[in-house]
C-alpha positions, 0 to 999 in steps of 0.5 A: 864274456861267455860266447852266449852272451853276444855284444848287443847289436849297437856295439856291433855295429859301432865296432864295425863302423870303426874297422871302416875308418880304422882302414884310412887311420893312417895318415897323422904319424906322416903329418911330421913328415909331409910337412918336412918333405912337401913345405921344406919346414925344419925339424923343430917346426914339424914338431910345433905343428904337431903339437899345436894338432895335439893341443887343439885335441884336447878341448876336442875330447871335452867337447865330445863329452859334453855335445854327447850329453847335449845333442845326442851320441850318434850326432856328435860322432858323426859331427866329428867324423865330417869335421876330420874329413874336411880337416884331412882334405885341407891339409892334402889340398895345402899349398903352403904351410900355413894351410897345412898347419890350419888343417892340422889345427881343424883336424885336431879340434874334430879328431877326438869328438868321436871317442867320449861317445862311442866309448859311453855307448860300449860301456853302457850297453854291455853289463858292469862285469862285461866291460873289460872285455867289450873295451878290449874287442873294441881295441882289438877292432882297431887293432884289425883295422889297422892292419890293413890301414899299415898296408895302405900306407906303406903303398900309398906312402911310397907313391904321395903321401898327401894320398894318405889324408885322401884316403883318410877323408873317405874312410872318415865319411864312409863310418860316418854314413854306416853310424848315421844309418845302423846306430839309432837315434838317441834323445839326451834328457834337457840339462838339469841341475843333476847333469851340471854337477856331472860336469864339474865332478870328474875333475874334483874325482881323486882316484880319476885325476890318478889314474889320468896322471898315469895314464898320460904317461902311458899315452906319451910313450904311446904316441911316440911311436905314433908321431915320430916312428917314421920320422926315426927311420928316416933319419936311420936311413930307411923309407918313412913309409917302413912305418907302415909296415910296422904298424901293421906288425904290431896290429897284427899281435894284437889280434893274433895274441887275444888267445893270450890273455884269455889264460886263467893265469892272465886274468888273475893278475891283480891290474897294477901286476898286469900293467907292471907286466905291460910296461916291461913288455913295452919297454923291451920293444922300446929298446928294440927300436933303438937297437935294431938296424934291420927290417925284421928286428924291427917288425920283431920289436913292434910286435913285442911292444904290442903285447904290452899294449895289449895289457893296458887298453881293456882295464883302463876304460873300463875302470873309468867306467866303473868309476863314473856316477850314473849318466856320467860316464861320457864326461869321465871318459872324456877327461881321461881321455886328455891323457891323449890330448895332452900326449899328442902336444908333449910327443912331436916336440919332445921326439923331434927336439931328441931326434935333432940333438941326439938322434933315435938311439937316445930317443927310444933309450929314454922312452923306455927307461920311463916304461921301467919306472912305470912299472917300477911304479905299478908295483910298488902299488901291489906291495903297498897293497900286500903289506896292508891286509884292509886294502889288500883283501878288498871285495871286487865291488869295493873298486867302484867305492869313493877313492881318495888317493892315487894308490887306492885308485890303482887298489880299485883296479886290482879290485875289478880284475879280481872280479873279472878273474872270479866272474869266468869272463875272457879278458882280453886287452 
């Protein structure tokens, strides 16, 4: 996007709003921990609890598709907003277990409520060939954010950690009360016999349910780092808190290398060439974690993951945008969005049980050896592609045609980063 072209005034505002509550998005990788250290529960239950949050989000990221259509975007983000709120304040209040984990439970059934419709409004509201990078300044907001939010936590975490979902809470209202004010009214259309059949189609969509495969791996590794990082420098002996700091290292990459990827070189990179990059890149921080000892080689090691993240973010959401059918792109975002969901369960468990019987060497060992087969994956795509002239020639408005098998869907993507690359756009992910 060429620097004339500005973002509209509601993606502006609703990048802002999210910086507020990115501020305080720090509690939940220290959800394992203050159950361990405040309710004397074990490993394996910490883990359980945090997959039952993860679990409970994701009819939470089907329903905020769904209420957006029904009772409007900015209602249901704000709804979402007040419900996290109330869950973070439950589980700062729990004086026993089971509040903490009712909590958690509440908190993971508002927690994605918000993400089908702000991600919808960004992808309506800036022109197709633009998307890539409107969902790239998005993560890279998210990103500004949370360097400021890992500060927090590494100083508040060291005085209570139950401060941490205090503070959470009041970031959660503040971005609620800047939607409700800044963002206007929007009146959805009564449900009609066009918008059921909205409903059902994204999960009879093979080239979105591939990409959701995909995607949930991704989004497994993903939040290993999220919901067992702290757990894993505790058991290597350094404060939970460190994690913090981590955080805001690979926050601050994220921001610092936007230049990168503006490179004419970068944004020729057909999407399963790039995400086949990323992946290396995120398995080379990966390995970091799991042979590093030392503060520095940590940080060093958090920001080389954050470029492969980087890589990843902008094309993804994208892509589903431009796959969805008009008015539909809130129901699809919101089922590729369960890649989270189902993530959020399947991370706590496996990283817990991993760090109890072979401790975080092994737990970071394996998570990136998934990375190289993804990118294994990722590129066996590109040679696909280049040994068959039809789909390895297609047009850049060819991506957004009727896909039917996973390798095609991938096809679409290196189809719209072509696009992207012949358009001049600044991409950015």
């Amino acid at each position: 996007m060429s620097r004339s072209e500005a973002l509209p005034r509601t993606v502006r505002l609703l990048l802002l709003a999210r910086v507020v509550n990115r501020l305080g998005a720090f509690s939940l990788p220290f959800l394992t921990t203050l159950i361990c250290a405040d309710h004397g529960a074990s490993l394996t239950t910490a883990g359980l609890v945090s997959a039952a949050f993860g679990l409970a989000t994701i009819p939470s990221r089907l329903a905020g598709g769904r209420l957006a259509d029904r009772i409007g975007r900015r209602t249901t983000i704000v709804l979402g907003l007040c419900g996290c709120a109330v869950a973070q304040l439950a589980i700062a209040a729990s004086a026993s277990l089971a509040w903490a984990v009712a909590g958690a439970v509440l908190l993971g059934l508002a927690f994605e409520l918000y993400e089908p419709p702000s991600q919808a409004i960004i992808g309506e509201s800036v022109p197709e060939r633009h998307r890539v990078r409107a969902f790239s300044l998005f993560s890279a907001a998210l990103a500004a954010g949370g360097m400021g939010a890992g500060l927090l936590a590494a100083l508040l975490g060291r005085w209570d950690l139950r401060w941490l979902f205090v503070t959470d809470a009041a970031t959660c209202l503040a971005c609620a009360l800047l939607i409700r004010l800044a963002l206007p009214c929007d009146r959805p259309e009564p449900p009609g016999a066009d918008q059921d059949d909205t409903a059902v189609r994204p999960l009879r969509d093979r080239a979105l349910l591939s990409i959701l495969a995909t995607g949930t791996a991704y989004a497994l590794i993903n939040q290993q780092t999220v919901m067992t990082l702290p757990l894993a420098l505790a058991r290597q002996g350094r404060p939970a808190a460190d994690a913090g700091l981590l955080f805001t290292a690979a926050a601050a990459t994220t921001v610092l290398a936007q230049p990168l990827v503006r490179l004419r070189w970068t944004t020729r990179l057909t999407t399963p060439v790039a995400l086949a990059l990323a992946h290396l890149f995120l398995a080379a921080g990966l390995t970091g974690y799991a042979l590093a000892r030392t503060l520095p080689a940590l940080l060093a090691s958090a920001a080389v993951k954050s470029l492969g993240d980087l890589l990843v973010m902008g094309r993804a959401y994208a892509l589903v945008t431009d796959l969805a059918p008009p008015g539909g792109s809130g129901r699809y975002l919101a089922v590729f969005g369960t890649s989270w969901g189902i993530a959020a369960t399947l991370a706590p468990v496996l990283g817990t049980q991993l760090l109890a019987r072979a401790g975080t060497t092994a737990l970071w060992s394996a998570m990136a050896a998934l990375c190289l087969l993804l990118a294994a994956l990722h590129l066996r795509v590109t040679l696909e592609s280049a040994r068959s002239p039809r789909r390895g020639n297609l047009l850049p408005h060819a991506a957004r045609e009727a896909v039917t098998t996973p390798s095609q869907a991938l096809d679409d993507a290196t189809a719209a980063s072509s696009a992207d690359g012949t358009s001049g756009r600044e991409e950015t992910a």
